[in-house]
C-alpha positions as CSV (number, residue, x, y, z in Angstrom):
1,X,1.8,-17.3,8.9
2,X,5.1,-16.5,11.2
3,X,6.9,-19.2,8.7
4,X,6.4,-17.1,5.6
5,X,8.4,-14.3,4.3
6,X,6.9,-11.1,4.3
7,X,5.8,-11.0,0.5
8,X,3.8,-13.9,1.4
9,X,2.1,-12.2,4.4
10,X,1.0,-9.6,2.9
11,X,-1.5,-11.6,0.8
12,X,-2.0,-14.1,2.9
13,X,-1.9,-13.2,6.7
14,X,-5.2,-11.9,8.4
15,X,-8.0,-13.3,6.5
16,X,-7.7,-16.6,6.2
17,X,-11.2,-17.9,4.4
18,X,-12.6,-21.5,4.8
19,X,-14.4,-24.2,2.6
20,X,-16.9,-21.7,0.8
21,X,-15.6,-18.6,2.4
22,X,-15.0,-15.5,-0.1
23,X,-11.4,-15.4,-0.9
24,X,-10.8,-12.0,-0.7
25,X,-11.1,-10.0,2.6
26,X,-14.8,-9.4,3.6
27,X,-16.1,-5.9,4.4
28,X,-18.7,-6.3,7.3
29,X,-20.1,-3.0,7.0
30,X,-22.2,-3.2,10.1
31,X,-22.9,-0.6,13.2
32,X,-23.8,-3.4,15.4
33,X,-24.2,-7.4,15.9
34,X,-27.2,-9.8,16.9
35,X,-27.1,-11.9,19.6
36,X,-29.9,-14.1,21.1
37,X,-29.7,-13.2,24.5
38,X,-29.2,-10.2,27.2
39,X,-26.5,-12.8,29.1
40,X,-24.6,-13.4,25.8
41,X,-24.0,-9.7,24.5
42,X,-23.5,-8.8,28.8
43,X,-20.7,-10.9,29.0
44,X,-19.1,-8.9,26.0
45,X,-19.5,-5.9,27.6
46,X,-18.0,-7.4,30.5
47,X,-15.0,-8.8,28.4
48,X,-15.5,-12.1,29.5
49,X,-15.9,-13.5,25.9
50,X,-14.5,-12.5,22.6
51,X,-17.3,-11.2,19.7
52,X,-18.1,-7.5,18.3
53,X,-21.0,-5.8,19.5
54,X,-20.3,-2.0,18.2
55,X,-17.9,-1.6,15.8
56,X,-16.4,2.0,17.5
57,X,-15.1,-0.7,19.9
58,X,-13.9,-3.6,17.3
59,X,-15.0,-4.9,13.5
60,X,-14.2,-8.1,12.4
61,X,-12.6,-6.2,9.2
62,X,-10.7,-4.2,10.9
63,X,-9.5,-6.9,13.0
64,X,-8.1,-9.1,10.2
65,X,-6.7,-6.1,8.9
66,X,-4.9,-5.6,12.1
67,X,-4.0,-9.0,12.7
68,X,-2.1,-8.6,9.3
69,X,-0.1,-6.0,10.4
70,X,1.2,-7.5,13.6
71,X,2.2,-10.3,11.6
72,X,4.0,-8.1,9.4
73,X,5.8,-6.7,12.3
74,X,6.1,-9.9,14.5
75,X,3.7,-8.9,17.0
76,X,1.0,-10.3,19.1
77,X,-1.7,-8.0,18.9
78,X,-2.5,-4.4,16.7
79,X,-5.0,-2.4,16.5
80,X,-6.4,0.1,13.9
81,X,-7.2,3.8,14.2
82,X,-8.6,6.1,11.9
83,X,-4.9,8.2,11.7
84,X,-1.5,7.8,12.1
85,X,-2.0,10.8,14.7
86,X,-4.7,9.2,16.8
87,X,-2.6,6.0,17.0
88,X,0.5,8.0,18.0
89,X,-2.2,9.0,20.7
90,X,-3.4,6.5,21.9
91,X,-0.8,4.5,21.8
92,X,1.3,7.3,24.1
93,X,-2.1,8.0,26.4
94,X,-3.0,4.3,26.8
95,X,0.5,4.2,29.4
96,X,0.0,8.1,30.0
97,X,-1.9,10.3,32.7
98,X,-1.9,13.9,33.9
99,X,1.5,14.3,36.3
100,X,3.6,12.2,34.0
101,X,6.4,12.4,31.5
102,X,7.6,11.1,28.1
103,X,10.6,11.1,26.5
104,X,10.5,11.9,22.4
105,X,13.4,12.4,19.7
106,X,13.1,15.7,18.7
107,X,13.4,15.2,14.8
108,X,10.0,13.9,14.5
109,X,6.6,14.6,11.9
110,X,5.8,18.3,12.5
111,X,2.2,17.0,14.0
112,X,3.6,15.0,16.3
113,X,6.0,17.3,18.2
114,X,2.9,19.4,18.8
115,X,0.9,16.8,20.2
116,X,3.8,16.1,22.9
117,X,5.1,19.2,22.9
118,X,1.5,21.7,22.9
119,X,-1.9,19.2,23.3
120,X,-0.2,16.7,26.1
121,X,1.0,20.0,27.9
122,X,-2.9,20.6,28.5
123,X,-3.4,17.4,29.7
124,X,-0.8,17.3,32.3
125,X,1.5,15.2,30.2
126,X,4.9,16.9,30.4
127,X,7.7,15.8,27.5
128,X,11.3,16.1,26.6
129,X,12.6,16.1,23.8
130,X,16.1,15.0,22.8
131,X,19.0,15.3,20.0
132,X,18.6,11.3,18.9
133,X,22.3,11.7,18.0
134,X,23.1,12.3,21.1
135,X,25.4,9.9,23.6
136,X,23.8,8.2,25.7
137,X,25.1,9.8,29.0
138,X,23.3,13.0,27.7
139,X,20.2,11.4,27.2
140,X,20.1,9.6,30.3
141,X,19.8,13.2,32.2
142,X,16.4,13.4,30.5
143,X,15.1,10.1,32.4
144,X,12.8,11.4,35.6
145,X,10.9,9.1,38.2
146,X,7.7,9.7,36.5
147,X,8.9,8.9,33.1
148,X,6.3,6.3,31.2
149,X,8.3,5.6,27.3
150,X,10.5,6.6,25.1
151,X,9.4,7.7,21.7
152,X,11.3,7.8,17.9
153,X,11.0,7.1,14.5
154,X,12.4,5.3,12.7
155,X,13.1,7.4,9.6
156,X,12.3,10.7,11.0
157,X,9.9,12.9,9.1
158,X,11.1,15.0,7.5
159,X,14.7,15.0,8.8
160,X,15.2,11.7,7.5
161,X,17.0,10.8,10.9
162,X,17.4,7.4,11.2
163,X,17.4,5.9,14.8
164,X,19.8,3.9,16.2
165,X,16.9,1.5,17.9
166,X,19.0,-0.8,19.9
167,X,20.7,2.2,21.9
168,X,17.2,4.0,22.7
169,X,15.5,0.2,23.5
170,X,18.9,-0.5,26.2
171,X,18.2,3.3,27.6
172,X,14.4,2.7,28.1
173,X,14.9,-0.9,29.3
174,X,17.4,0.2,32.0
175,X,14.6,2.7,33.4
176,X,12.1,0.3,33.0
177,X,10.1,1.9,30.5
178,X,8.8,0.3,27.0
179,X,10.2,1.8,23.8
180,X,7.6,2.8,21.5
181,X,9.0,3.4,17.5
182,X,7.2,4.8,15.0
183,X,7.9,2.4,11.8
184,X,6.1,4.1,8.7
185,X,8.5,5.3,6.8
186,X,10.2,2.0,6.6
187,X,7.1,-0.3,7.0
188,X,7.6,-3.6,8.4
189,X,9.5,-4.9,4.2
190,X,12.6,-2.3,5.5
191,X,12.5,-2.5,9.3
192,X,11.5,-4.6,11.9
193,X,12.0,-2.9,15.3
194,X,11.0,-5.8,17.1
195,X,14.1,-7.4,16.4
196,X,16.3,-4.6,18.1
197,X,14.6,-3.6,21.0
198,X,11.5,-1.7,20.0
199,X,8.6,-3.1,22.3
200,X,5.9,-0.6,20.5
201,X,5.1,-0.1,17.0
202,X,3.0,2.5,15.3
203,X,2.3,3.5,11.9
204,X,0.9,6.2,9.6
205,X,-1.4,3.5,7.4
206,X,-1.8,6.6,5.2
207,X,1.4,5.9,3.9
208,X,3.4,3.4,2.0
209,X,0.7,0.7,3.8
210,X,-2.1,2.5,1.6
211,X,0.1,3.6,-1.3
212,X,-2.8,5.5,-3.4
213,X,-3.1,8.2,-1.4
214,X,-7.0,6.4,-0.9
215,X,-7.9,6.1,2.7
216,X,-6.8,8.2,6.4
217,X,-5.4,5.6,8.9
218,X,-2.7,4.3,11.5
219,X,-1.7,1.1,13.6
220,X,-0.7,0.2,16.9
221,X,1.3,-3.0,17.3
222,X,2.1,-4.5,20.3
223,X,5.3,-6.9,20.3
224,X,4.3,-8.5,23.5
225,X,7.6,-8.4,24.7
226,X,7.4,-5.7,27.7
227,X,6.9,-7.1,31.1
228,X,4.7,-4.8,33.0
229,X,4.4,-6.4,35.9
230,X,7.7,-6.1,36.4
231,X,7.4,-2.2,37.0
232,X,4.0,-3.0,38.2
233,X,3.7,0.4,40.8
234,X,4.5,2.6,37.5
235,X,2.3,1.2,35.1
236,X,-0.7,0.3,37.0
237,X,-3.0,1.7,34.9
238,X,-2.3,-2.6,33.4
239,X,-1.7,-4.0,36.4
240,X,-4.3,-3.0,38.8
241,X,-8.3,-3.4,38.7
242,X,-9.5,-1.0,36.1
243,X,-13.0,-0.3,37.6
244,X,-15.1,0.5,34.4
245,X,-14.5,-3.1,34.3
246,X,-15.9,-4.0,37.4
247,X,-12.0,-4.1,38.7
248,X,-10.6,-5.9,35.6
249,X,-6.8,-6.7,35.9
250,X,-5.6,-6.5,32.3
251,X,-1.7,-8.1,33.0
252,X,-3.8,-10.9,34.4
253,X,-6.4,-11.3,32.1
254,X,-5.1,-10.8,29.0
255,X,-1.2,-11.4,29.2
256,X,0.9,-10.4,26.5
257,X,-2.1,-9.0,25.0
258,X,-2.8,-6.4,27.8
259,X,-1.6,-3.3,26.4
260,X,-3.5,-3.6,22.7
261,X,-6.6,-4.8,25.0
262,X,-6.5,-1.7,26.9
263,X,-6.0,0.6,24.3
264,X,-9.2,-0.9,22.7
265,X,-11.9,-1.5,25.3
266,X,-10.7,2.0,27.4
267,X,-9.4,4.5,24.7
268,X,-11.7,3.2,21.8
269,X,-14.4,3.1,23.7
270,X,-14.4,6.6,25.3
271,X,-12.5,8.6,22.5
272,X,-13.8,7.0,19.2
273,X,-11.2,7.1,16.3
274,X,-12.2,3.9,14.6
275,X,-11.4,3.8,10.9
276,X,-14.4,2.5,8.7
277,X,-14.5,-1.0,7.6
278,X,-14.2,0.3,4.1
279,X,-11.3,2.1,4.8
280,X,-9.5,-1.1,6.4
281,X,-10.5,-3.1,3.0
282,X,-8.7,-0.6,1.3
283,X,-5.6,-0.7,3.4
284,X,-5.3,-4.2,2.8
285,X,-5.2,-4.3,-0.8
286,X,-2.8,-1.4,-0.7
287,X,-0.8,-4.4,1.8
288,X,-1.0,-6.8,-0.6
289,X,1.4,-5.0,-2.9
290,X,3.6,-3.1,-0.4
291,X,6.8,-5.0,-1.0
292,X,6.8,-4.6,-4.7
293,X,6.2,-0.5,-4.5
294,X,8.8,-0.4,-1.7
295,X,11.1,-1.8,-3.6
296,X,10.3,0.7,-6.6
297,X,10.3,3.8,-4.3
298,X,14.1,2.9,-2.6
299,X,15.6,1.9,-6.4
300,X,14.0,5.3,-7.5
301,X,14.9,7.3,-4.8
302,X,18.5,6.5,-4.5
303,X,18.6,7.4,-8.1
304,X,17.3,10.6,-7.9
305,X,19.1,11.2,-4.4
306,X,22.4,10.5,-6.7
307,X,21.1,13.2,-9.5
308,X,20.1,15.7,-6.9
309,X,23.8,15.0,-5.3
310,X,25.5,15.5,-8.3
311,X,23.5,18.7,-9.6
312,X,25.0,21.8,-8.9
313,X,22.1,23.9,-7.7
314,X,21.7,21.6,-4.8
315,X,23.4,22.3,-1.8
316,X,22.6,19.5,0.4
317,X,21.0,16.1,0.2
318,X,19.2,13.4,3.2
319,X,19.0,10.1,2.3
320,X,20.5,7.4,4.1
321,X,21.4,5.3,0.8
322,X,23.9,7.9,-0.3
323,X,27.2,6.5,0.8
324,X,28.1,9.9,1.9
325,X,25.2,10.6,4.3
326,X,25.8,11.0,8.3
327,X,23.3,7.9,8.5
328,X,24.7,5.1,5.5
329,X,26.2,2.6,8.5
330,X,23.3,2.8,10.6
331,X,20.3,2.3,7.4
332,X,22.6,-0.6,6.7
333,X,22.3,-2.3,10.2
334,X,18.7,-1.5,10.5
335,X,17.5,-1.6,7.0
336,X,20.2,-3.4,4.2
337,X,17.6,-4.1,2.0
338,X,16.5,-0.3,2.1
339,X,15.1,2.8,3.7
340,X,12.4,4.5,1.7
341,X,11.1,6.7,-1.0
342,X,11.5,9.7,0.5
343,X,14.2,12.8,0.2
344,X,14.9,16.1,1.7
345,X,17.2,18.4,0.1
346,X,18.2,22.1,0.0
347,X,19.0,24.4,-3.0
348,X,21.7,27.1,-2.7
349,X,19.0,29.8,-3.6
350,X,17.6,28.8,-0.2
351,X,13.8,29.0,1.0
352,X,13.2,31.5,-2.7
353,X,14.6,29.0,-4.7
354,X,12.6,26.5,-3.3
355,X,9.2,28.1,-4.1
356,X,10.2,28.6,-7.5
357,X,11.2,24.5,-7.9
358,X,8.7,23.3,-6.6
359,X,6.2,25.9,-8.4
360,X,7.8,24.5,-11.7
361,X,7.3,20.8,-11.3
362,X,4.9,19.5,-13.9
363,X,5.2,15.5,-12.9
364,X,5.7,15.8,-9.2
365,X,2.4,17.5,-7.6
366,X,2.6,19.8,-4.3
367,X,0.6,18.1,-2.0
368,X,0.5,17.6,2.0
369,X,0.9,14.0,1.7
370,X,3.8,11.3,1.3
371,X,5.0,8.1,0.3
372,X,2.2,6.9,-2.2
373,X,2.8,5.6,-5.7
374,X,2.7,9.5,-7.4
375,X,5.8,11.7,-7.0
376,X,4.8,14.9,-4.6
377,X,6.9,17.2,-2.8
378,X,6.4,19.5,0.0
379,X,8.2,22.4,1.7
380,X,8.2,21.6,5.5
381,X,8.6,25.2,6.9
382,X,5.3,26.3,5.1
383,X,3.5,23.1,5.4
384,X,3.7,20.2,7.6
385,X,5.5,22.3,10.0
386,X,3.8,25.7,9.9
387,X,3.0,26.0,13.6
388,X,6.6,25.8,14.9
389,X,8.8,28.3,15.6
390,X,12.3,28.9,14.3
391,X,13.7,27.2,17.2
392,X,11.4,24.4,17.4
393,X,12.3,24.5,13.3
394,X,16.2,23.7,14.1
395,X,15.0,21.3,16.6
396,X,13.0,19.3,14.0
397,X,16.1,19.3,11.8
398,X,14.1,21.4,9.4
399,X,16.1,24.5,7.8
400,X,13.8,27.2,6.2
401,X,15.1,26.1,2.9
402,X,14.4,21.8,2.9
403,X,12.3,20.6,0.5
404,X,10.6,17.0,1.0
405,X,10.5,15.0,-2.1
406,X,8.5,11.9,-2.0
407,X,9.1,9.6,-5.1
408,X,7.5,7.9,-6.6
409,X,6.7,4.4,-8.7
410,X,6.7,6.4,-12.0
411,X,9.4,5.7,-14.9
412,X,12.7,6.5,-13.0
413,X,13.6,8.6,-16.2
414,X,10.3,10.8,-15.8
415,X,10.9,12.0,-12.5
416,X,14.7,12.8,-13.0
417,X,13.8,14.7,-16.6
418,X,10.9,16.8,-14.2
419,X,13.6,17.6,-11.6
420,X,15.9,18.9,-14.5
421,X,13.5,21.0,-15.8
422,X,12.7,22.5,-12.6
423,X,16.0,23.2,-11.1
424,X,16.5,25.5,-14.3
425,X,14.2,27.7,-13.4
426,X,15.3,27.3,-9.5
């Protein structure tokens, strides 16, 4: 499918049914798979032939599923999860071990900064986090001999950052490490970070990928691009025999696919976190329509992001599209045919005026989710990033007083008449 455009992909990559073959995506809703003898399902287990045996491990849905999304992304291999948060996980862990050290943009999703900043902690994962506006020189100073990746998003939640990939791929490649971007804001219809450096993609499937607000999931595509041998010493955890595999080399054996491999036949295995077939049948029909509803969200957004900008109760307005935001040039390198659906704005009332906005919407529901087809909103401080502390909160890029607006695929005219209502009684 690499010759299609993306529209095309969406509906088409993945499955791909023969003569008699169901045309849509099958759901093989099974724990476990026959084989006819002991030799035959050993040699699984030993990873000497492809086929499922247990579907915490691999499912042939969830497979086609994933092979959908590395297509979308143009990358060799992916692999589902049953979160955006457990593939941010794994797909950190799977080059990560106690005594080592990541690097992370600090304006990333609330549950993420804890993860790096509190969980890995415990595990003897140490990480720093830097300004990703920062010059390069300054960043630099964060590198250390035991660093293992780099980590950013690409529109940073809910900061609305927007990364300037190429410069944090250049700084990672000159240590030697892979750059690993989180894409879901954007979704592979915005951004490809492939194409500027990125070596690593993840994704909240929840999201835009989903759309309905119908199943919990995430992604993990690998672009196949990262040479690990080449830094063999620091990331032998693919390079030399992996003995639950009766000493296994996975660089050797499985070549650009390596990385994905690993992540699924060590993490998988011992940590679970599979999403359900069902759920990955529902992913892919929210695929299927993806470019369409992106397309929607950006035209709607940037119109409200122009009301909101013009209104004279708001103090302060994120969104990349607005030719007056900090990151207009850089969205239009990395994204001209668009950023996303989602806003973050401030009030002059501050954090009280807030409250009483968002506790007068009538269209746009309150609700600890974003980017689906319905119109929600969401006050960081109190929600998404409840367990940070005022400093951590300026870190984030999230002021007491933001309020995260996701829009919608709803009449544009709807949505702007809701936020005019409300701001009266803000």
């Amino acid at each position: 499918m690499s010759d299609y455009k993306i529209e095309t992909k969406c509906l088409h990559s993945g499955w791909v049914p023969k003569k008699g073959e169901p045309r849509m995506l099958p759901i093989i809703q099974s724990t476990t798979f026959k084989y006819d003898t002991t030799d035959e399902m050993g040699r699984l287990f030993d990873l000497k032939d492809d086929g499922y045996f247990y579907t915490r491990v691999q499912n042939p849905t969830n497979d086609m599923v994933a092979a959908k999304i590395a297509d979308l992304e143009g990358g060799v291999a992916a692999l589902l999860t049953s979160s955006g948060q457990a593939a941010n996980f794994y797909a950190t862990l799977n080059l990560c071990e106690a005594g080592d050290h990541l690097i992370s943009t600090s304006t990333i999703y609330g549950g993420t900064f804890n993860l790096f900043a509190v969980t890995f902690k415990k595990l003897g994962i140490e990480c720093t986090f830097v300004d990703p506006d920062a010059s390069s020189e300054e960043i630099e100073k964060a590198f250390r001999p035991n660093t293992k990746l780099v980590f950013g998003e690409t529109i940073a939640n809910p900061a609305l950052t927007v990364l300037d990939i190429e410069k944090f791929a250049k700084l990672a490649h000159s240590h030697k490490v892979p750059l690993i971007v989180d894409n879901t804001f954007a979704t592979p219809v915005n951004c490809q970070p492939f194409k500027w450096g990125a070596d690593i993609v993840t994704h909240s499937t929840t999201k835009y990928m989903d759309g309905h607000a119908a199943q919990v999931g995430g992604a993990i595509v690998d672009s196949g691009n990262f040479d690990w041998e080449s830094n063999a010493e620091k990331f032998s955890c693919l390079t030399t025999p992996d003995e639950s595999y009766h000493g296994l080399i996975y660089t050797q054996a499985f070549g650009k696919k390596a990385y994905i491999t690993k992540a699924t036949v060590t993490l998988m295995r011992d940590l679970g976190s599979i999403p359900s077939p069902m759920n990955a049948f529902i992913l892919n029909l929210g695929l299927e329509s993806m470019p369409l509803r992106v397309e929607r969200h950006c035209y709607n957004a940037q119109k409200v992001a122009e009301f909101l900008n013009a209104h004279e109760k708001v103090s302060s307005v994120n969104y990349a599209g607005l030719p007056s935001d900090k990151y207009h040039e850089r969205a239009k390198k990395y994204m001209p045919k668009g950023t996303c659906g989602v806003i973050s704005f401030e009030l002059k009332g501050g954090r009280e005026s807030a409250v009483h906005f968002m506790d007068s919407l009538k269209l746009a529901t309150i609700a600890t989710h974003v980017a689906d087809a319905k119109t929600c909103v969401l006050h960081p401080a109190s929600h998404t990033h409840r367990q940070m502390n005022d400093e951590q909160l300026k870190e984030a890029g999230v002021s007491p007083g933001m309020i995260r607006f996701s829009v919608g695929i709803e009449n544009i005219d709807d949505i702007l008449s809701d936020l005019e209502q409300a701001l009266k009684n803000a």
